[in-house]
DSSP file (Angstrom, degrees, kcal/mol; ACC not computed):
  #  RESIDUE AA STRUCTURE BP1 BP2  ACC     N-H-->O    O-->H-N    N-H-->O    O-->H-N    TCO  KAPPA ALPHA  PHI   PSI    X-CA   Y-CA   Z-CA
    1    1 A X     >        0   0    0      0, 0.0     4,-1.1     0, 0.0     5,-0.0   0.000 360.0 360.0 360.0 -32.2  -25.0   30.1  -51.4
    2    2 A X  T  4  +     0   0    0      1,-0.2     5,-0.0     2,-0.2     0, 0.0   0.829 360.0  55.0 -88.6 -23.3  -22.3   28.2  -53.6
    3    3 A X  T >> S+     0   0    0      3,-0.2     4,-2.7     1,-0.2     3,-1.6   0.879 105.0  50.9 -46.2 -65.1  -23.8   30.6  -56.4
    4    4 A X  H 3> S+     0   0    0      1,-0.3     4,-1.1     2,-0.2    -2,-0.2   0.805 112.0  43.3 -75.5 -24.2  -23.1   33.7  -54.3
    5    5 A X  H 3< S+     0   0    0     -4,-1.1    -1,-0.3     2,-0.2    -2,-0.1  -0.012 112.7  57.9-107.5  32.4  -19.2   32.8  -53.5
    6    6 A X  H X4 S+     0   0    0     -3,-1.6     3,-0.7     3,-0.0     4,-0.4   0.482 112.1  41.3-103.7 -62.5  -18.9   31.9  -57.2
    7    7 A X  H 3X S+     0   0    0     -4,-2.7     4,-0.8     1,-0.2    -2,-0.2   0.681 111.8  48.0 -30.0 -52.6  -19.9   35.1  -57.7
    8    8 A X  H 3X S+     0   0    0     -4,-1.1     4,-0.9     2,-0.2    -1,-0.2   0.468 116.5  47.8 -84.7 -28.1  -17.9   37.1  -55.1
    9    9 A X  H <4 S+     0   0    0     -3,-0.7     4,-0.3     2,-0.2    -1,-0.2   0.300 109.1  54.7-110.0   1.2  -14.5   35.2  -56.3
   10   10 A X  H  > S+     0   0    0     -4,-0.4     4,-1.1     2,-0.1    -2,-0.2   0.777 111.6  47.7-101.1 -21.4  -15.4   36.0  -60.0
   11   11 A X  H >X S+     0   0    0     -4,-0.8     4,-3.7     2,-0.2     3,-0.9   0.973 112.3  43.2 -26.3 -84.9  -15.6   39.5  -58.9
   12   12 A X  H 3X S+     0   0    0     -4,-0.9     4,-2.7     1,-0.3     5,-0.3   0.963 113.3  52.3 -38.9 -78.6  -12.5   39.7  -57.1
   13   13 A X  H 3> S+     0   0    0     -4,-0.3     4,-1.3     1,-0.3    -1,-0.3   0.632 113.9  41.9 -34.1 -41.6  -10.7   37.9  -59.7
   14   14 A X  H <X S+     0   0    0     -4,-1.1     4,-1.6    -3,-0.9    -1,-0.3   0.849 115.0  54.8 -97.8 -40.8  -12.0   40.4  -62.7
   15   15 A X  H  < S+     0   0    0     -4,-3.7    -2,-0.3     1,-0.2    -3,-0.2   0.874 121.6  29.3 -57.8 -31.6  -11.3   43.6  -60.1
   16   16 A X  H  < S+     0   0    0     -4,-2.7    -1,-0.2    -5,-0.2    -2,-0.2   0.846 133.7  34.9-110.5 -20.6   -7.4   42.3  -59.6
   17   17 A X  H  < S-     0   0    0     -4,-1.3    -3,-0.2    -5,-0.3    -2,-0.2   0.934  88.8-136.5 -78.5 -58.6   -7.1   40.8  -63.0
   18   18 A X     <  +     0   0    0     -4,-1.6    -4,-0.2    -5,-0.2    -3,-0.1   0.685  41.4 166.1  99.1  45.4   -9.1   43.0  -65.2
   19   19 A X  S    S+     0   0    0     -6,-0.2     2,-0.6     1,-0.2    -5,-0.1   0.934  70.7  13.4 -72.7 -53.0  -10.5   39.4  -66.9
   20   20 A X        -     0   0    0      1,-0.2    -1,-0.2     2,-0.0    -2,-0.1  -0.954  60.9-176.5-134.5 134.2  -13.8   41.2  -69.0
   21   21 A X        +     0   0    0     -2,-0.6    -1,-0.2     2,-0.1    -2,-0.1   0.723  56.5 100.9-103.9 -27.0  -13.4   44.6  -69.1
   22   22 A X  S    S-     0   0    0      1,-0.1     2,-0.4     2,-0.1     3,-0.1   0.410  88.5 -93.5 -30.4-176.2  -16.9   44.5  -70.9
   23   23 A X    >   -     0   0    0      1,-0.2     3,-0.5    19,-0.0    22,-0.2  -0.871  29.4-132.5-115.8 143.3  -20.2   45.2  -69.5
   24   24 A X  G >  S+     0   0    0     20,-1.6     3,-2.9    -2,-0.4     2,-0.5   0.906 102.7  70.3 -73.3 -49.6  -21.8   41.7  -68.4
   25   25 A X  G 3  S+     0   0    0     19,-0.6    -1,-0.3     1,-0.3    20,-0.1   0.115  87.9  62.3 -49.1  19.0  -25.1   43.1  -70.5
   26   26 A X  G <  S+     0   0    0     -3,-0.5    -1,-0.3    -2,-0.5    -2,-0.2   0.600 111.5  30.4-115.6 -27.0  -23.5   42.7  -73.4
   27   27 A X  S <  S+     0   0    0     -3,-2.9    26,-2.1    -4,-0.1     2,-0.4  -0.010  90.0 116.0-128.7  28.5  -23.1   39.2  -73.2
   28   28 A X  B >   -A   52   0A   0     24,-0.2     3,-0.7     1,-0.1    24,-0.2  -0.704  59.8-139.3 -97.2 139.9  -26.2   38.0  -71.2
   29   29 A X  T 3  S+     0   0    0     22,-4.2    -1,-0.1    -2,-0.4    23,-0.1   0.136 106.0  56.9 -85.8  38.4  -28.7   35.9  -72.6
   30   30 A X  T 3  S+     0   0    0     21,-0.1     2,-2.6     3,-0.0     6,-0.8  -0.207  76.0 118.0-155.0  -2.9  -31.7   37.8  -71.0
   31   31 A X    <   +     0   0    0     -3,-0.7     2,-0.3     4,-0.1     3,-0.1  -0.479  57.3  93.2 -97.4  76.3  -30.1   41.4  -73.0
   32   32 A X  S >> S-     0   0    0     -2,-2.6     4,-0.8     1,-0.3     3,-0.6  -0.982  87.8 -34.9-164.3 158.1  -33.4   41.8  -75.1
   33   33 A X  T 34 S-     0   0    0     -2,-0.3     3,-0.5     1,-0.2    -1,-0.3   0.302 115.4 -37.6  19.0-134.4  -36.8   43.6  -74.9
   34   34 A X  T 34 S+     0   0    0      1,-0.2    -1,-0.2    -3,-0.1     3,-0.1   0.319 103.8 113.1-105.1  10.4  -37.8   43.8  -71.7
   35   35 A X  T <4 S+     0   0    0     -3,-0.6     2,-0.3     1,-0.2    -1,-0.2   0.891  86.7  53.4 -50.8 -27.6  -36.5   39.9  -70.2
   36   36 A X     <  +     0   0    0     -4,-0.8    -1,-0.2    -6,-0.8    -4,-0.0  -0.905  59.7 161.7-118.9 122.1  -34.1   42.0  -68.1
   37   37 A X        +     0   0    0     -2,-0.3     2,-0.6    -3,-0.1    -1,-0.1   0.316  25.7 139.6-123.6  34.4  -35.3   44.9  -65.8
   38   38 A X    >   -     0   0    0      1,-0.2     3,-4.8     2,-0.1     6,-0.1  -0.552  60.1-126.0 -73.8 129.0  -32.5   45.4  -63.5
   39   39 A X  T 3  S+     0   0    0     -2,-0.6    -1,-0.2     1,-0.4    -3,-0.0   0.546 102.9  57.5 -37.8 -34.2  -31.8   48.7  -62.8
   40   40 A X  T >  S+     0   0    0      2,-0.1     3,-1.6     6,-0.0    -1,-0.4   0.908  84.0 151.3 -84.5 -26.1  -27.9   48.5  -63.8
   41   41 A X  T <   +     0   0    0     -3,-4.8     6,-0.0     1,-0.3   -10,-0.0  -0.005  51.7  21.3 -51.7 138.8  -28.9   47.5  -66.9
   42   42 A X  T 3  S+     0   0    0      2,-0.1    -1,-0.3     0, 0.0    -2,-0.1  -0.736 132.9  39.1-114.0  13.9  -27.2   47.9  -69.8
   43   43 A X  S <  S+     0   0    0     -3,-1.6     2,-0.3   -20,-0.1    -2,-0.1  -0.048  73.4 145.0-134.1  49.5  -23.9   48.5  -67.7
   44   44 A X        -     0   0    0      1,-0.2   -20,-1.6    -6,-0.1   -19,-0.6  -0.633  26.4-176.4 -91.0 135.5  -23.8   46.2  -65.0
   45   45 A X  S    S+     0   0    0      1,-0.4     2,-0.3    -2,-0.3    -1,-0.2   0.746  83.2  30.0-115.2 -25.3  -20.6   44.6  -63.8
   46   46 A X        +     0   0    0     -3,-0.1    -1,-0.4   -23,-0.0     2,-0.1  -0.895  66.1 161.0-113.0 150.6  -22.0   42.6  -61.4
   47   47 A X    >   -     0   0    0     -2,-0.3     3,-2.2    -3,-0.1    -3,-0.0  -0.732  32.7-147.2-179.3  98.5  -25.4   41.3  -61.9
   48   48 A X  T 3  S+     0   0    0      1,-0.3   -41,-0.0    -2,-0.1    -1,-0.0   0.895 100.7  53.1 -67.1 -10.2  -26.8   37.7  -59.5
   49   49 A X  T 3  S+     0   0    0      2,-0.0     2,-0.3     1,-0.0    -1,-0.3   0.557  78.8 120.4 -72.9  -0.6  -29.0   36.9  -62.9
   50   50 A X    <   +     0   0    0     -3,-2.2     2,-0.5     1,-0.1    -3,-0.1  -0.458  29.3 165.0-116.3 132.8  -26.7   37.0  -65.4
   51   51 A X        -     0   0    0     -2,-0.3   -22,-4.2   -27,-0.0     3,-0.2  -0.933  37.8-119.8-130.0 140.5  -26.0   33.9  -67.6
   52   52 A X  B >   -A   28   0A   0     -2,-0.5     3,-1.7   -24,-0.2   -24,-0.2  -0.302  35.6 -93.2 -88.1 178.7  -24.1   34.4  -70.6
   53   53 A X  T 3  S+     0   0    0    -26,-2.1    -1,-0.1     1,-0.3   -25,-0.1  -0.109 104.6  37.8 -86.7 164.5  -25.5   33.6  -73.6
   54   54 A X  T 3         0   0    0     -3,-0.2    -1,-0.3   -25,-0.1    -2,-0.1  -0.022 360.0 360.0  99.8 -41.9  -25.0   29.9  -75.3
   55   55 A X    <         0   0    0     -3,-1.7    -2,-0.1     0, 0.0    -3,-0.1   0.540 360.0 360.0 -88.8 360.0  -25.2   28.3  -71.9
């Protein structure tokens, strides 16, 4: 749950800010072969898997 409103206020926050104007896939550590097979990929702006990479 604390995952999903971390999510929903990093949202918000990149929608009123413009914070990563990038594509989340660009910086996900799981953006290789086949490790990610959600649909939005490769342009996903929101995405509940996504950790970027190095952490």
């Amino acid at each position: 749950m604390l995952q999903d409103l971390r999510w929903k206020i990093r949202n918000l926050l990149r929608a009123i800010f413009l914070l990563d104007p990038e594509f989340l896939c660009d910086t996900c550590r799981y953006n290789y072969g086949n490790a990610c097979t959600r649909p939005e990929r490769p342009n996903a702006e929101c995405c509940p898997d996504y950790r970027r990479s190095g952490e």
